[in-house]
C-alpha positions as CSV (number, residue, x, y, z in Angstrom):
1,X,153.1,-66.7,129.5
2,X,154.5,-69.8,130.4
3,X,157.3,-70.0,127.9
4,X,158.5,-66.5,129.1
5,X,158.3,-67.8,132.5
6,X,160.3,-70.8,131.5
7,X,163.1,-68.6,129.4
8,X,163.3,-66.1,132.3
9,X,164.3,-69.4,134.6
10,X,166.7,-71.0,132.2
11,X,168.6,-67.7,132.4
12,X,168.8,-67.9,136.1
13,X,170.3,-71.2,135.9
14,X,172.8,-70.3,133.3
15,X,173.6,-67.4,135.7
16,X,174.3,-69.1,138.6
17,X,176.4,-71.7,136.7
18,X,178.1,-68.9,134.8
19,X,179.0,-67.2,138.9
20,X,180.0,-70.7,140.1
21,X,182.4,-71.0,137.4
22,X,184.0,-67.6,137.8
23,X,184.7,-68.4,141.1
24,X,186.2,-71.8,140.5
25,X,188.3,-70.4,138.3
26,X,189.7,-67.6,140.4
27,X,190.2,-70.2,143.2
28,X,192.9,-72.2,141.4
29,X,196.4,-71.8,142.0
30,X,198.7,-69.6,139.1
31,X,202.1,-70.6,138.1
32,X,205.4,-69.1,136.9
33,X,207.9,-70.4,134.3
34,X,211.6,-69.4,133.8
35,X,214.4,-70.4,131.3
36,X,217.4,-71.9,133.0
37,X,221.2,-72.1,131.2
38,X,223.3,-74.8,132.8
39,X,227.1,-74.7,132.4
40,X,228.8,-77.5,134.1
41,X,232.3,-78.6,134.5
42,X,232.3,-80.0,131.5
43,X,232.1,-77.1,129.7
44,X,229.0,-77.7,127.8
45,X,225.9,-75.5,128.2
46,X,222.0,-77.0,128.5
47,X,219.0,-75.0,128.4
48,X,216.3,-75.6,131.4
49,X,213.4,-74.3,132.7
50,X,212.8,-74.0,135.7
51,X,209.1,-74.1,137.3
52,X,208.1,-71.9,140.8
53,X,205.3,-73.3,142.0
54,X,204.0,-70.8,144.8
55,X,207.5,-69.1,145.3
56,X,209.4,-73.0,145.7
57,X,211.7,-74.2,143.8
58,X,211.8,-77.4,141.4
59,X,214.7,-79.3,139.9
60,X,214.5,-79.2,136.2
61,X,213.4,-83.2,135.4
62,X,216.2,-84.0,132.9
63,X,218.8,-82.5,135.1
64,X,217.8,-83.6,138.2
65,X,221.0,-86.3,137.8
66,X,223.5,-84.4,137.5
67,X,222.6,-80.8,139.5
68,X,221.9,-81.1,142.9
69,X,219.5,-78.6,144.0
70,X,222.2,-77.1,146.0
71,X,224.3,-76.6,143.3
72,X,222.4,-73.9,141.6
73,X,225.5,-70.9,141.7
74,X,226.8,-72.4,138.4
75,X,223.0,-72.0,136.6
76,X,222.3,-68.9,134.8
77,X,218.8,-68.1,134.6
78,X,217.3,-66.1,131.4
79,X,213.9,-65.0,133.1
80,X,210.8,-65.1,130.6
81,X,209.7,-61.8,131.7
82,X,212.0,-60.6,129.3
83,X,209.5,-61.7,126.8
84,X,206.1,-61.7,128.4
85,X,204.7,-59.3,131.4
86,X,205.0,-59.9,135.0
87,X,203.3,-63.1,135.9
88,X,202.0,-61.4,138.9
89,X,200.8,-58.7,138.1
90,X,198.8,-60.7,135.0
91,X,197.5,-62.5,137.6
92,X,195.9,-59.5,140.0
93,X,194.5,-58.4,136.6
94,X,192.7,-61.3,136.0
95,X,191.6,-61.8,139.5
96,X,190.1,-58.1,139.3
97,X,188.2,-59.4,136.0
98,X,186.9,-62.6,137.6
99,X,185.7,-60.7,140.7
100,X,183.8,-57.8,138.2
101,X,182.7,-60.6,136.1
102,X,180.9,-62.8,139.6
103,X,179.3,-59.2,141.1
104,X,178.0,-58.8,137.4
105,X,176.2,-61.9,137.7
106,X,174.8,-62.0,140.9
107,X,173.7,-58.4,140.4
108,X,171.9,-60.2,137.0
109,X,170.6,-63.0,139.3
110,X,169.3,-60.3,142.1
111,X,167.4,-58.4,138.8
112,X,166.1,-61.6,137.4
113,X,164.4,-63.0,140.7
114,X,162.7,-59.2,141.2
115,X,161.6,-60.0,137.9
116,X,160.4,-63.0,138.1
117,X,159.0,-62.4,141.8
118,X,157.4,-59.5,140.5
119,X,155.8,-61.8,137.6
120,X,154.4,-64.4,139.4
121,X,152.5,-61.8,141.7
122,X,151.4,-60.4,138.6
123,X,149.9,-63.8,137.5
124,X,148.6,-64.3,141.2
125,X,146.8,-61.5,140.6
126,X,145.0,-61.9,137.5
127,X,144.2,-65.3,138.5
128,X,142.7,-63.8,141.9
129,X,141.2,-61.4,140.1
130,X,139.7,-63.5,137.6
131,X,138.4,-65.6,140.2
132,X,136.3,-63.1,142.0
133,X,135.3,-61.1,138.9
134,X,132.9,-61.3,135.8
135,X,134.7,-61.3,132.5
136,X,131.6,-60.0,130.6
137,X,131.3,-56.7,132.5
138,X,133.9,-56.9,135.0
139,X,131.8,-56.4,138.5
140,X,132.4,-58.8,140.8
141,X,131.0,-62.7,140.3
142,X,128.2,-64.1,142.5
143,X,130.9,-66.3,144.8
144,X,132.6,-63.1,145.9
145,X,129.1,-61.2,146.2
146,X,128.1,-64.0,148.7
147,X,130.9,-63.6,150.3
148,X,130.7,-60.3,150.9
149,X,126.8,-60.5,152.4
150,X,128.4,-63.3,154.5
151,X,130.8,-60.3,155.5
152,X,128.1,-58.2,155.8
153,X,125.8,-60.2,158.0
154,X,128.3,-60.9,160.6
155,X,128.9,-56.9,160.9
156,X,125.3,-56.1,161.3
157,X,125.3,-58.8,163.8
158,X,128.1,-57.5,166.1
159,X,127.6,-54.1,165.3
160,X,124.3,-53.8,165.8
161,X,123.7,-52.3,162.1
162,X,121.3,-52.6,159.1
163,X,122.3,-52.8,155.7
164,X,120.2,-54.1,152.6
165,X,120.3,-56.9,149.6
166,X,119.1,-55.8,146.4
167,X,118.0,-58.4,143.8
168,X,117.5,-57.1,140.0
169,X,116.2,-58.6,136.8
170,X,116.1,-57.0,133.7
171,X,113.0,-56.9,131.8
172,X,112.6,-58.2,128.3
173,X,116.3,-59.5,128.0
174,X,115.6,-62.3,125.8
175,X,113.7,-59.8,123.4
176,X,117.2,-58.1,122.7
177,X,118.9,-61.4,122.1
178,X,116.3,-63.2,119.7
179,X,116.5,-59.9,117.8
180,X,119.3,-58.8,117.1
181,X,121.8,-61.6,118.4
182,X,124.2,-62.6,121.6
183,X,126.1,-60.0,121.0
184,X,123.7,-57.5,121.6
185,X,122.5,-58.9,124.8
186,X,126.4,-59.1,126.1
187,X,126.3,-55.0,124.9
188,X,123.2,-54.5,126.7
189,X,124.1,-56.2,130.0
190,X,127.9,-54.5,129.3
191,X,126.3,-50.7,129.7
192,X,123.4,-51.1,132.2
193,X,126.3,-52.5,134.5
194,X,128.0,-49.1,134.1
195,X,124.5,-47.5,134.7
196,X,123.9,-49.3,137.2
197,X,126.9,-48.8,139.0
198,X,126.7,-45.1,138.2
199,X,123.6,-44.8,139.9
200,X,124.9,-46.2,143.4
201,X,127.2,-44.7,146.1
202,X,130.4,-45.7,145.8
203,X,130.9,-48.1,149.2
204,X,128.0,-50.4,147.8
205,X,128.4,-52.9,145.9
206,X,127.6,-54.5,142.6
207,X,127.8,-57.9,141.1
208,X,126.6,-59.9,138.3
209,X,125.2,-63.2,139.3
210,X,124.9,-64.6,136.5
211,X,122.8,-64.0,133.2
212,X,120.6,-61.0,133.5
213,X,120.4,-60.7,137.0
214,X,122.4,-58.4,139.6
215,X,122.9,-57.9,142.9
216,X,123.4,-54.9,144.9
217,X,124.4,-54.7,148.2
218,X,123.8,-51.6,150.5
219,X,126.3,-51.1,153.1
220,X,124.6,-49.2,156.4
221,X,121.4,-48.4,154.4
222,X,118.1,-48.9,156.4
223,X,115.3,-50.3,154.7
224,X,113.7,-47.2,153.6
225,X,116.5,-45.9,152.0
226,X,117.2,-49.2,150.0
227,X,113.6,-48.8,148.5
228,X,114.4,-45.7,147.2
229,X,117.7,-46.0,145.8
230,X,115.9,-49.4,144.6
231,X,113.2,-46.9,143.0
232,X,115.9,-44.3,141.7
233,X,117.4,-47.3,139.8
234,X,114.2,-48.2,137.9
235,X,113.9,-44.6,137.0
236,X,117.3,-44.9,135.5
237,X,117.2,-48.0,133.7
238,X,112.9,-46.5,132.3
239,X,115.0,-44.0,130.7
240,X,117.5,-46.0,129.4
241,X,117.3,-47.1,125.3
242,X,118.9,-49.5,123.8
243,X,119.6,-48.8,120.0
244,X,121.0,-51.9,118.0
245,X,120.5,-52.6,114.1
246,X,118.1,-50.2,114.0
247,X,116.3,-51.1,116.3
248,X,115.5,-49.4,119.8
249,X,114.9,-51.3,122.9
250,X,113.7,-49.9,126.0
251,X,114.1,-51.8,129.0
252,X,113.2,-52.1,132.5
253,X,113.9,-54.1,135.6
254,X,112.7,-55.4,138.6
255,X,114.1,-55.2,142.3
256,X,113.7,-57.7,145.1
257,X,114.6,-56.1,148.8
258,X,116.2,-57.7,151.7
259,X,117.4,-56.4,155.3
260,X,120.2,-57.1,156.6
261,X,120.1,-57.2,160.3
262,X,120.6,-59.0,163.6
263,X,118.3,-61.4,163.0
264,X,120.1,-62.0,159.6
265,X,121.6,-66.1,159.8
266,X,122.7,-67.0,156.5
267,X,123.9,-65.5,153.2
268,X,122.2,-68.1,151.2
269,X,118.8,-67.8,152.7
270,X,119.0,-63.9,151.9
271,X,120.0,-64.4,148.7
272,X,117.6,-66.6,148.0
273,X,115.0,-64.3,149.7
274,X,115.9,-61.1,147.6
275,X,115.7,-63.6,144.6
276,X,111.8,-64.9,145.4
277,X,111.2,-60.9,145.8
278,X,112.2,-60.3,142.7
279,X,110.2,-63.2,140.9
280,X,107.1,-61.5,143.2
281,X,108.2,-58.0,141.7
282,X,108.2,-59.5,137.9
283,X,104.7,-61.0,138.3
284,X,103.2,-58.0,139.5
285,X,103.6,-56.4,136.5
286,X,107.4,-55.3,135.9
287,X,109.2,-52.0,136.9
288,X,108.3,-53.1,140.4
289,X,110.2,-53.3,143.6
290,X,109.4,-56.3,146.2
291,X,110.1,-56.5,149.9
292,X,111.0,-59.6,151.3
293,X,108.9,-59.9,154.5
294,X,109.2,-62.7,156.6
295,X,105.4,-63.7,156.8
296,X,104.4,-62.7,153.0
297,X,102.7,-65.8,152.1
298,X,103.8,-65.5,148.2
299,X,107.3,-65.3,149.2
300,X,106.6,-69.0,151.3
301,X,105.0,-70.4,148.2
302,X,107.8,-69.2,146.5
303,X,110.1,-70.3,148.6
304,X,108.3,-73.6,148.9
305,X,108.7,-74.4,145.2
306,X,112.6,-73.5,145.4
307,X,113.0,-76.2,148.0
308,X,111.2,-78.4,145.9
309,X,113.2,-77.7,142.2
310,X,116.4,-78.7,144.4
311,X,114.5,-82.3,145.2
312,X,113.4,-82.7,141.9
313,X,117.2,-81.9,140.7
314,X,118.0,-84.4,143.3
315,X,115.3,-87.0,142.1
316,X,117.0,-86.4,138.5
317,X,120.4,-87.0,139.7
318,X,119.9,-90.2,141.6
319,X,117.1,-91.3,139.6
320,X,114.4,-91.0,142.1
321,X,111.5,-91.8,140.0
322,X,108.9,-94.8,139.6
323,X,105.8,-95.7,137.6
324,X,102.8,-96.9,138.7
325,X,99.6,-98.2,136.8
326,X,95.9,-98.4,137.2
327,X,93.8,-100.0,134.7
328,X,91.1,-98.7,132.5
329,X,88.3,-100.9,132.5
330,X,85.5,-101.5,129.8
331,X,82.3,-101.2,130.4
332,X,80.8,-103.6,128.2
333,X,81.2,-107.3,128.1
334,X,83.8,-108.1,125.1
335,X,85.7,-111.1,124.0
336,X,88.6,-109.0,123.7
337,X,91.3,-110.0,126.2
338,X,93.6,-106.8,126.2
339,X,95.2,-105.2,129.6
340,X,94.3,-101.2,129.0
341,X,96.3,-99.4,131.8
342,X,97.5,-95.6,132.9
343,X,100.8,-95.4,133.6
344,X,101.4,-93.0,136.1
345,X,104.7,-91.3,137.6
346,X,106.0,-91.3,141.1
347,X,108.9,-89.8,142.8
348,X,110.8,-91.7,146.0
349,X,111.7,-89.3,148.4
350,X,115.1,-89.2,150.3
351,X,113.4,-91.2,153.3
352,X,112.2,-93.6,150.5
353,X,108.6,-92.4,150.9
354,X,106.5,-92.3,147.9
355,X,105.2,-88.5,146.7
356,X,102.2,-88.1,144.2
357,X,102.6,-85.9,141.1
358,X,100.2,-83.5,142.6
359,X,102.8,-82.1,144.5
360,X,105.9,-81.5,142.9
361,X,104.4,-80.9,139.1
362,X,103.9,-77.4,139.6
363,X,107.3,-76.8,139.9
364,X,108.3,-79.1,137.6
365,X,106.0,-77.0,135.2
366,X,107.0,-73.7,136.4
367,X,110.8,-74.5,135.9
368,X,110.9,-76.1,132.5
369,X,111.4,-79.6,133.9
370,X,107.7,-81.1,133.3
371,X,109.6,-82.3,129.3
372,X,112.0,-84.0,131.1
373,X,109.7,-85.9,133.2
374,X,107.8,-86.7,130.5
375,X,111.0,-88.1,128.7
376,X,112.2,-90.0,131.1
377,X,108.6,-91.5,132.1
378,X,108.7,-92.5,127.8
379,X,112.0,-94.0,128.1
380,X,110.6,-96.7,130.9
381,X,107.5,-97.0,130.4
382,X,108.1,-98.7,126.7
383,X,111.2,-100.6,128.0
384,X,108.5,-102.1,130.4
385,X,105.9,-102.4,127.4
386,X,108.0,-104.4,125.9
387,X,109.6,-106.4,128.2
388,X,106.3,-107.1,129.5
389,X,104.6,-107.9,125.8
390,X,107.0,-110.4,125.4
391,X,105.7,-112.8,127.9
392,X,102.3,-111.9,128.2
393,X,99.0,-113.4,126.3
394,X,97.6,-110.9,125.9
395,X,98.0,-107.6,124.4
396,X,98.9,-104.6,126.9
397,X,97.9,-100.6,126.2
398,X,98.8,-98.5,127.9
399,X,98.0,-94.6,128.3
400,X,101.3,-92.0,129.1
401,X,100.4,-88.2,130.7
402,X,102.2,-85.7,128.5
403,X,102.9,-82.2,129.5
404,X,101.9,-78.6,127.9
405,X,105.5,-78.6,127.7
406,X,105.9,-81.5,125.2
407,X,102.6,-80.8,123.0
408,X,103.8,-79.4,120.0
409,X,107.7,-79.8,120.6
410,X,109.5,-81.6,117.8
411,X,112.0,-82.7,119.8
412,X,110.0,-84.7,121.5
413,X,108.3,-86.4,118.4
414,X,111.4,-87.4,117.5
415,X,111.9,-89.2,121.0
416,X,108.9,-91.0,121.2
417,X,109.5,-92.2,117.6
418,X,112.9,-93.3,118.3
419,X,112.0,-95.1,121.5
420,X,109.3,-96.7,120.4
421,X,111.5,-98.0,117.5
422,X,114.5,-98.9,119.7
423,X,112.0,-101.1,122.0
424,X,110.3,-102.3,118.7
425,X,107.0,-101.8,120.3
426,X,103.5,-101.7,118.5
427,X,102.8,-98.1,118.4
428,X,99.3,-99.1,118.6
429,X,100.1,-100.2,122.4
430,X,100.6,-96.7,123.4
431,X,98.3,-94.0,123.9
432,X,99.2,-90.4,124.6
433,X,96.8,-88.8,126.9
434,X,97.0,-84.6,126.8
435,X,94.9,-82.3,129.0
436,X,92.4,-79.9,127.2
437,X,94.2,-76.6,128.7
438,X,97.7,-78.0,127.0
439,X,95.5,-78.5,123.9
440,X,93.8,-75.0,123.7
441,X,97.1,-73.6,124.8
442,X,98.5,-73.8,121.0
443,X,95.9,-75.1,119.0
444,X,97.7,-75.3,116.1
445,X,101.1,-76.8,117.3
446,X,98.6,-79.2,119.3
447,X,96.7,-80.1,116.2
448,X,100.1,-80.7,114.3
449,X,102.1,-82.5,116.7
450,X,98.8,-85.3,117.4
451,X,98.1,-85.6,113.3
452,X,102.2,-86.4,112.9
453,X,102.5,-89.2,116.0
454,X,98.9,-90.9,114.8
455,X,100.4,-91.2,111.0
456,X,102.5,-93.4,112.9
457,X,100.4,-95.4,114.7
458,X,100.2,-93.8,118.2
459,X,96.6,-92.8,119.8
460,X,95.7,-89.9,122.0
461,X,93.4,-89.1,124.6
462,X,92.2,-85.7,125.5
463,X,92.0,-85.6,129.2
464,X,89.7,-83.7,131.6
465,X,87.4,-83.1,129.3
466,X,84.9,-80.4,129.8
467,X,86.9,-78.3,132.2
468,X,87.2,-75.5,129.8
469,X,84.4,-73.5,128.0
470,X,85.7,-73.9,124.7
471,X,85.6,-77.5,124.9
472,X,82.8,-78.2,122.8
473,X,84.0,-75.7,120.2
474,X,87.5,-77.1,119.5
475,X,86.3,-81.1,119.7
476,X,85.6,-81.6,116.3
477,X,89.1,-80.4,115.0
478,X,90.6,-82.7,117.6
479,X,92.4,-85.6,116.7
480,X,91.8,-87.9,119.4
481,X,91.0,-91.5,119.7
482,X,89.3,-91.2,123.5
483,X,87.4,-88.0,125.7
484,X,88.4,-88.3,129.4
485,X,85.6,-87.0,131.2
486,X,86.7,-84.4,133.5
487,X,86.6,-86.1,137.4
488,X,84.9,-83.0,138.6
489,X,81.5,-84.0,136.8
490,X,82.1,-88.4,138.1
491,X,83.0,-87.5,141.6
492,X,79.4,-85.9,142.6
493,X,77.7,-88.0,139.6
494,X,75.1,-89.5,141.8
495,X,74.0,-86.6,144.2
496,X,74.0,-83.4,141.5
497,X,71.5,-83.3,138.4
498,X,74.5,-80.9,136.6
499,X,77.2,-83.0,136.7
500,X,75.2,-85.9,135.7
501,X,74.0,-83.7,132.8
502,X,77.4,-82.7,131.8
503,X,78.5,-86.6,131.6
504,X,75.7,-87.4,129.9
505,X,76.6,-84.7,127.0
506,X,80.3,-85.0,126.9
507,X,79.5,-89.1,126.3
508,X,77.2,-88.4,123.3
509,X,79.1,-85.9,122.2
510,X,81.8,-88.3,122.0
511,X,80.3,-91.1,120.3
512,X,78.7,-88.7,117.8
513,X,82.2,-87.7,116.9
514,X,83.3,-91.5,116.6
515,X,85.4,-91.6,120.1
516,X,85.4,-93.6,123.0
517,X,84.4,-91.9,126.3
518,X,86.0,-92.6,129.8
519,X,85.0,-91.5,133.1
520,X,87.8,-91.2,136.0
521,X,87.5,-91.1,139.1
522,X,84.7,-93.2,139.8
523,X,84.8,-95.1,143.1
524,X,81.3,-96.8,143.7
525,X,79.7,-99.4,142.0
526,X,76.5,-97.8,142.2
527,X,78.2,-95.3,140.0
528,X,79.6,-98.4,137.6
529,X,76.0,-99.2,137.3
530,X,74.5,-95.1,136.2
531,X,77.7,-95.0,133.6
532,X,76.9,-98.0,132.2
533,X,73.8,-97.1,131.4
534,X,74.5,-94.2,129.9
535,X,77.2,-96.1,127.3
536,X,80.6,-94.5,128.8
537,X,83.0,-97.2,127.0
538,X,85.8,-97.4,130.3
539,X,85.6,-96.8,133.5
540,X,88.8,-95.5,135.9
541,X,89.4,-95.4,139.5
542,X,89.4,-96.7,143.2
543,X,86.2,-98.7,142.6
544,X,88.5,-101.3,140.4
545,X,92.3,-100.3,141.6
546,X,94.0,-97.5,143.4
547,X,97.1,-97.1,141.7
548,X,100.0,-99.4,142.0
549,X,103.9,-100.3,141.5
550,X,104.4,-101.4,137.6
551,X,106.2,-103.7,139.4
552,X,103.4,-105.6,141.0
553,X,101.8,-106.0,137.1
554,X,101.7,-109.5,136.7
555,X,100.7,-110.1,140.2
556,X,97.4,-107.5,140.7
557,X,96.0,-108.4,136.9
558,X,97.4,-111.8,136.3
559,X,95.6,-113.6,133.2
560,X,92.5,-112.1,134.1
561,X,90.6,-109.5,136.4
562,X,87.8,-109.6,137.6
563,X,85.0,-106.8,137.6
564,X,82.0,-107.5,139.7
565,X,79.1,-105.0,139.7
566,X,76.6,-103.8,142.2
567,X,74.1,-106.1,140.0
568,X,73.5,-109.7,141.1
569,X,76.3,-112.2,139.3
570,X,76.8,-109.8,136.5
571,X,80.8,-110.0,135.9
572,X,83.2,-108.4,133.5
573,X,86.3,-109.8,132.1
574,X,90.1,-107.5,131.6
């Protein structure tokens, strides 16, 4: 394209130089010639010529001594038309040439700059086009769909009108692709875009917005009617098969609903509305269509972890994210002088506030981010370890929080591996602690990806122990180094017999199967004292240390910390 648009220029310029000259050259003054005889007194005859220049005459140079100009009666002249044509009318010839010759080329010049004018717009277009429009299936792209609700919201506000946003997700994509290929899928979302698009009237409009999602929007369509045309298009896409390699897929989709109205702000927030509708529509089971009211309460939980993935992208971006520790504290007295510590993640807020996992690892889970949390909570929690190892006495453990997400990835054996070895940290140090539902979730993978990081060296813990029923079944096969009593049962220890009944078993259980037990969340000494007596190996919680800044290490333990229990002078040493 761009070497036709360069030819089609040099042409142009060769043109115009081609005209230019032309006319140059048809400006310049034409001359005549003649042969002159010369017979003076003498008797002798000399041959001349004579040159008229515009009609004047000129005295032959090598006569110019002896003829005066105004002696010219003696001088025959032998004119040279006698051997050529007339030198005028050879001149209006060329002159008619010259002029044919310059209209010629700037009729060429006036073709080629309608051709080129007429190219360029033809490139503006594509581009424009290309812009505004999906490549895959050639609806419009999400930036010119927003564009057109931002179109459509100002209308119904001035006009007083309603029209409607449609949000659809197709059902079991990803089977199509993991099946039979990419290609597939692009096929797939190539026709339902055509059926789609059939099913519709033809002044609404239909975009991709990216993936397996499209948007619809209704232009002057009240409410009800959306919900049916949004219930005619489920119908259409239920009868729908998708045949591929031998194999048949039949799809479905699901349709979140939006109004359009006066109340209507911003094209965003409806978008982002008919989106959560659609995520409601999925969970309910599929083929289903969502309204987006204002006061649903799923739609604000929904909407409430969408505000919260853009923090945490934020966090991510400006790395927003701390570690804090609280230590793990044995029970019984031991000449053992190692720090034994849970290293715990927090994220700094854009006011510099300091936010608890409780509240943004649900989304964190629910979007696929809870592995790279994890990673990134690896990465500096060894640098620390051994930064920290270095210039301590005394050896330092420390227990990391993995994520359902990470139990059983590969990928992420390879990390720890690879940062532990960069580091050159003790694997011993470092103890992985993974809740039971992560566990029980793929028991297998679980089992597997434990057996491969403690053939290195690395110890687990299985955390909140006793929260499931299938606990006690699943224990033995675990290969843990440490049981985690569930809170639940340490918080009310004191005050209900089943909870101190439940500690009590979990414990022996424990030590029957060779682990060490630790209760969390313990916060009196008085329940130090009951623990104790029961032979829980650690103890964790508010009763010894709330959690604090990694930073603050080597100030809150120091060489040694201090235990004291509720019984006279008796003292334990970290």
């Amino acid at each position: 394209m761009q070497d036709k648009h360069r030819l089609l220029t040099n042409l142009g310029l060769l043109s115009v130089l081609a005209m230019m000259f032309v006319l140059v050259y048809a400006s310049l003054p034409q001359t005549q010639s003649a042969t002159v005889s010369i017979a003076p007194g003498t008797g002798t005859t000399k041959h001349a010529t004579a040159v008229y220049d515009g009609g004047r005459e000129a005295t032959p140079p090598h006569i110019a001594g002896s003829v005066t100009p105004h002696r010219w009666h003696n001088v025959s002249v032998q004119d040279n038309t006698q051997q050529a044509p007339n030198p005028s009318r050879n001149h209006h010839q060329a002159t008619l040439l010259l002029i044919t010759l310059a209209c010629i080329a700037i009729l060429f010049c006036l073709l080629l700059a309608r051709t080129t004018i007429q190219y360029v717009s033809a490139i503006n277009r594509q581009s424009i086009y290309r812009s505004s429009h999906d490549k895959l299936t050639g609806l419009i792209n999400r930036c010119e769909f927003q564009a057109r609700v931002e179109r459509a919201i100002r209308h119904a506000q001035t006009q007083s009108v309603t029209h409607a946003l449609l949000h659809i997700d197709i059902d079991r994509f990803k089977s199509v692709n993991d099946t039979c290929g990419h290609s597939a899928g692009d096929e797939l979302l190539q026709e339902l875009a055509q059926l789609l698009l059939s099913s519709v009237r033809k002044r609404d409009t239909l975009s991709r917005l990216g993936g397996d999602e499209f948007g619809m929007l209704l232009e002057n369509c009240p409410l009800d009617k959306a919900v049916q045309i949004a219930g005619n298009l489920i119908e259409a896409v239920g009868s729908f098969h998708f045949t591929r390699s031998d194999n048949t897929f039949k799809q479905g989709i699901s349709v979140g609903v939006v109004p359009i109205d006066r109340d209507s702000t911003d094209g965003a927030v409806v978008m982002n509305a008919a989106d959560s509708a659609c995520y409601l529509a999925k969970e309910s089971g599929r083929n289903k269509v969502q309204i987006a009211h204002p006061g649903n309460r799923r739609l604000q939980v929904r909407h409430g972890q969408m505000q919260w993935l853009s923090r945490l992208n934020n966090a991510f971006t400006d790395n927003r994210f701390t570690l804090y520790f609280q230590p793990i504290v044995p029970c019984a007295s031991t000449t053992r002088h190692d720090k034994h510590v849970e290293i715990l993640l927090r994220m700094i807020d854009d006011d510099g506030s300091i936010i608890a996992p409780g509240v943004f690892l649900p989304t964190a889970e629910k979007y696929n981010l809870a592995q790279d949390l994890d990673r990134w909570v690896i990465e500096h929690a060894m640098a620390w370890l051994a930064r920290e190892s270095a210039c301590s006495h005394w050896p330092i453990r420390i227990a990391i929080n993995l994520s359902a997400q990470s139990v059983g990835n590969q990928a992420m054996v390879n990390y720890i591996i690879e940062q532990a070895g960069l580091n050159a940290i003790d694997p011993g140090q470092v103890c992985f602690e993974i809740t039971e539902t992560a566990v029980t979730a793929n028991l297998t993978a679980a089992t597997g990806f434990m057996l491969t990081l403690r053939a290195c060296g690395f110890r687990f813990s299985l955390d909140d122990f006793g929260n499931g029923l299938s606990s006690f079944a699943y224990l033995k096969k675990m290969p843990v180094d440490y049981l985690k009593i569930d809170g639940a049962f340490v918080r009310d220890f004191m005050f209900d017999p089943v909870d101190r009944t439940m500690v009590r078993a979990i414990n022996e259980l424990g030590h029957l199967l060779g682990k060490q037990t630790i209760a969390k969340y313990v916060e009196s000494l008085e329940v130090v004292d009951e623990l104790k007596k029961m032979g829980v190996d650690h103890i964790q919680g508010y009763v010894y240390s709330q959690p604090q800044s990694l930073d603050d290490f080597a100030q809150v333990l120091g060489p040694r910390l201090i235990v004291v229990s509720s019984g006279a002078g008796r003292k334990g040493i970290v």
